[in-house]
N, C-alpha and C positions, 0 to 999 in steps of 0.2 A: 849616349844622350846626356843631358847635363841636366840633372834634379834638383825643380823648382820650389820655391813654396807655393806653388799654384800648378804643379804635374799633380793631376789625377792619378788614382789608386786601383788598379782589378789584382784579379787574384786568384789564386785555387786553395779551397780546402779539402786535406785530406789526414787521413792517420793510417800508415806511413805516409808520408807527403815528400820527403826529401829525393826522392827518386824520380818524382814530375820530372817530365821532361818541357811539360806546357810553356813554363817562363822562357827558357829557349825558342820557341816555337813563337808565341806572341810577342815576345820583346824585338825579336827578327823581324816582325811584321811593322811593329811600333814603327819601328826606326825607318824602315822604307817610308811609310804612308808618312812621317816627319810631325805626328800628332807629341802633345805632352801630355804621355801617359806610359803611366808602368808598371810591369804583371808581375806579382811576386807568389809565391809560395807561405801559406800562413797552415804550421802545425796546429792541427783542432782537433784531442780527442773528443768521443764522443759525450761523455758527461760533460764537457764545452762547447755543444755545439750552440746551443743557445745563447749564450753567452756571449760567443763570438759572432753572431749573428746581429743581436744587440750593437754589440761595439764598433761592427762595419758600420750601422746606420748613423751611430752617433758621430764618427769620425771621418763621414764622409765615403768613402769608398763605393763607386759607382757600380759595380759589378764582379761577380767572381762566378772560379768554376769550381763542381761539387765532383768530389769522386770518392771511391772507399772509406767509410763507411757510412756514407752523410745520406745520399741520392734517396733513400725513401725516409730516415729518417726527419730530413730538413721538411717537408713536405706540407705538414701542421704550421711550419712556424713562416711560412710565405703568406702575403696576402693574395694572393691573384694566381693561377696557373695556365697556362695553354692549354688548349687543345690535346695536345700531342703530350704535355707531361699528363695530363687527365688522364688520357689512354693507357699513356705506361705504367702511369702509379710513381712515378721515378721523377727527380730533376736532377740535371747536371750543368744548368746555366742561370744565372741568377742576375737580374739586375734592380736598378731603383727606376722607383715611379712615383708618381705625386702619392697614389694611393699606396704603397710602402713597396715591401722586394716582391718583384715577380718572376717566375719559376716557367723554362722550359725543357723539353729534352729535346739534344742535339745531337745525343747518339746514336739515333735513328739514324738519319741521314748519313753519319760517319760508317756505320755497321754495312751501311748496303749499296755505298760507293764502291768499293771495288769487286762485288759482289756482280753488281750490273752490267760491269765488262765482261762476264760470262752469261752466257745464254742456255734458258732450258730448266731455271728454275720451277716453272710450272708443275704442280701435282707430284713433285719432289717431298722425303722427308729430312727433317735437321733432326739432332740430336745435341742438345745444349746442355753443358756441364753447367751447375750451378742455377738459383734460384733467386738472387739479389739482385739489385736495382738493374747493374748490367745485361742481364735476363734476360729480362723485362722489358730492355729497348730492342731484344735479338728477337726473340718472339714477333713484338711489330714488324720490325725488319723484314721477318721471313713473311708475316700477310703481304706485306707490300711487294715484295718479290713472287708471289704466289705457289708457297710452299702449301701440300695438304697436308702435311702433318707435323706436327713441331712433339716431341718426349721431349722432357725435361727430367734432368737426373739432378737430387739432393739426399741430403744426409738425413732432415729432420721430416719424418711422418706430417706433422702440424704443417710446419713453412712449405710443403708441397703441397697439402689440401687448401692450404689459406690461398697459395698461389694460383692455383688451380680453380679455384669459387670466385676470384678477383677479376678472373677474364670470363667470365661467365654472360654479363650482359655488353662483353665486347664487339661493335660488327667485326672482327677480324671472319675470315672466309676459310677459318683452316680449323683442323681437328688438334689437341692441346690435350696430351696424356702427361700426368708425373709419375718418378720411379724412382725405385732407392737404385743405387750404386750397386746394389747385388744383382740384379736387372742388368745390368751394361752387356755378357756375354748374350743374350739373346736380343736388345737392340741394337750392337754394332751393328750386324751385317745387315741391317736393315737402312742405313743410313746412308744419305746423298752430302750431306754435308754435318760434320762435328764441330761444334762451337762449345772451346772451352771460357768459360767469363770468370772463374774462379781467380784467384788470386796468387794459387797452385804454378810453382814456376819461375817466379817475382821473385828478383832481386833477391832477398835473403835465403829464399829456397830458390835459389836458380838451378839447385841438381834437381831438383824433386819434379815430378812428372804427373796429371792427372790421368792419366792413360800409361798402360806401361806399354814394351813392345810387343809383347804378346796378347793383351788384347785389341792390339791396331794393327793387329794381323787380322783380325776378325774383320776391321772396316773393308766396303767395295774397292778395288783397284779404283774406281774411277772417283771414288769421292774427293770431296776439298775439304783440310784439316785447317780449320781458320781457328787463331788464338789470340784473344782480347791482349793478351801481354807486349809491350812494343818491347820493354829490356827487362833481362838480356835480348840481345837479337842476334839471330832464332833461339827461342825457349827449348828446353830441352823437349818436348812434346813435339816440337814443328820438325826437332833433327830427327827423333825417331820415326816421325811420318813421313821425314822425307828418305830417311834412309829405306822405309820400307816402299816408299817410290809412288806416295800420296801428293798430289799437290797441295800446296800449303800457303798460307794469309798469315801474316801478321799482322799487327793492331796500330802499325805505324798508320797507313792510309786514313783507317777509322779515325784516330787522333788525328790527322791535319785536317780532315774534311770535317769532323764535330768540332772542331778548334775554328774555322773559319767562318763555319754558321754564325758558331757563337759572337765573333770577333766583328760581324757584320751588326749584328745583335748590339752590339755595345758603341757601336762607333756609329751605326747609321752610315758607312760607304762598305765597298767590296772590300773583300778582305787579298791580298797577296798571296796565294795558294803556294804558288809553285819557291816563294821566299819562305814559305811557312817548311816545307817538304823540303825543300836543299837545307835548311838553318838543321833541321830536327837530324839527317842526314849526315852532315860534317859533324853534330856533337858524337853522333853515336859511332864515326869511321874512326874519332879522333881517341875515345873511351876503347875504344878497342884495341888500336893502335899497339 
């Protein structure tokens, strides 16, 4: 596309941020649908986030996406939120409004698309590594899917109890236990499905593994080992659950389907699914290459 002084601005904030794959994925989209506009990647640590928040509104930019380490932090500094960020405590979609930025999560709906093409979630339990914004949309994810029990495994005693009292006056329909990581040999084998959301994996630690292989021996043959990480692709976590002959999710799916809500969100028409999923696809055959 050829950049205007009148293309529109969206965007992703993160810290690390260089590893998005999002601008690929919406810029593909961009260009199909033939609007002028376009998605960049904007480094925000966190003693910036405010700042940078500021300076979207001042300079125009209609919308961006939140991820690592912003999603509960950004939260205060919204005027307005959803429903569905309410719930979670979390946003990962941000746009403008007469009344200033408003905040949803769209992770929901990404987390538990490919989830749905399996059946029998009911009265099942998950077992979710990590305790941050990400969580926080997998937890919803599993009410909506009708899991009865969701553990949650973290490092910090506090950020487990704060987590744990935060879903307290939630209608979610499910039972919500937290645990320390010393705990994991007595919940694996109690688990339907592992959901790692940690950040364990990514790119710079792409050797490093939230699970090792021997405690994913613990997990049920029949469980599904789903990991928030799209790249590398498979994470070292999804090769050892698969070598241990688990089936396994990566967080590609998750990312196009929360990438399209959101994209519908900002544009007000459908979003190009299946252009979002082949664009994110050729980058990552071609990275690999």
């Amino acid at each position: 596309m050829i950049i205007t002084g009148s293309t529109q601005l969206l965007g992703v904030i993160g810290d690390p941020i260089a590893h998005s794959l999002s601008p690929v994925m919406h810029n593909a989209a961009l260009a199909e649908l033939g609007v002028d506009v376009v998605y960049v990647a904007f480094p925000v640590a966190a003693e910036g986030l405010e700042a940078a928040i500021a300076g979207f509104a001042a300079t125009g930019v209609q919308g961006f996406s939140v991820t690592i380490p912003h999603k509960q932090a950004i939260v205060p500094l919204l005027a307005e939120l959803t429903p569905e960020a309410r719930a979670v405590g979390a946003v990962n979609t941000v746009w403008r409004t007469e009344r200033g930025w408003m905040g949803t999560n769209t992770d929901v709906a990404g987390f538990v698309a490919p989830l749905k093409q399996r059946q029998g979630w009911a009265g099942k339990t998950a077992l979710v590594l990590g305790n941050g914004g990400a969580a926080r949309a997998v937890v919803a994810g599993c009410g909506q899917l009708g899991f009865a029990v969701v553990q949650v495994v973290g490092r910090s005693i506090q950020k487990l109890a704060e987590f744990k009292q935060s879903w307290v006056e939630s209608p979610l329909a499910l039972t919500l236990t937290t645990h320390s990581w010393v705990d994991l040999p007595t919940l694996l084998p109690t688990a339907d499905l592992v959901v790692n959301t940690t950040p364990v994996g990514m790119h710079t630690t792409a050797d490093q593994t939230p699970l090792t292989a021997e405690q994913l021996d613990r997990v049920p043959e029949a469980a599904v080992v789903y990991d928030l990480i799209y790249t590398p692709r498979p994470t070292q976590l999804l090769t050892l659950a698969a070598q241990r002959g688990l089936s396994t999710v990566d967080g590609l799916e998750m990312l196009v389907q929360q990438g399209a809500v959101a994209l519908e969100i900002w544009l007000q028409r459908p979003a190009p699914v299946p252009t979002m999923r082949q664009a994110l696809e050729k980058w990552l055959d071609h990275k690999m290459a």
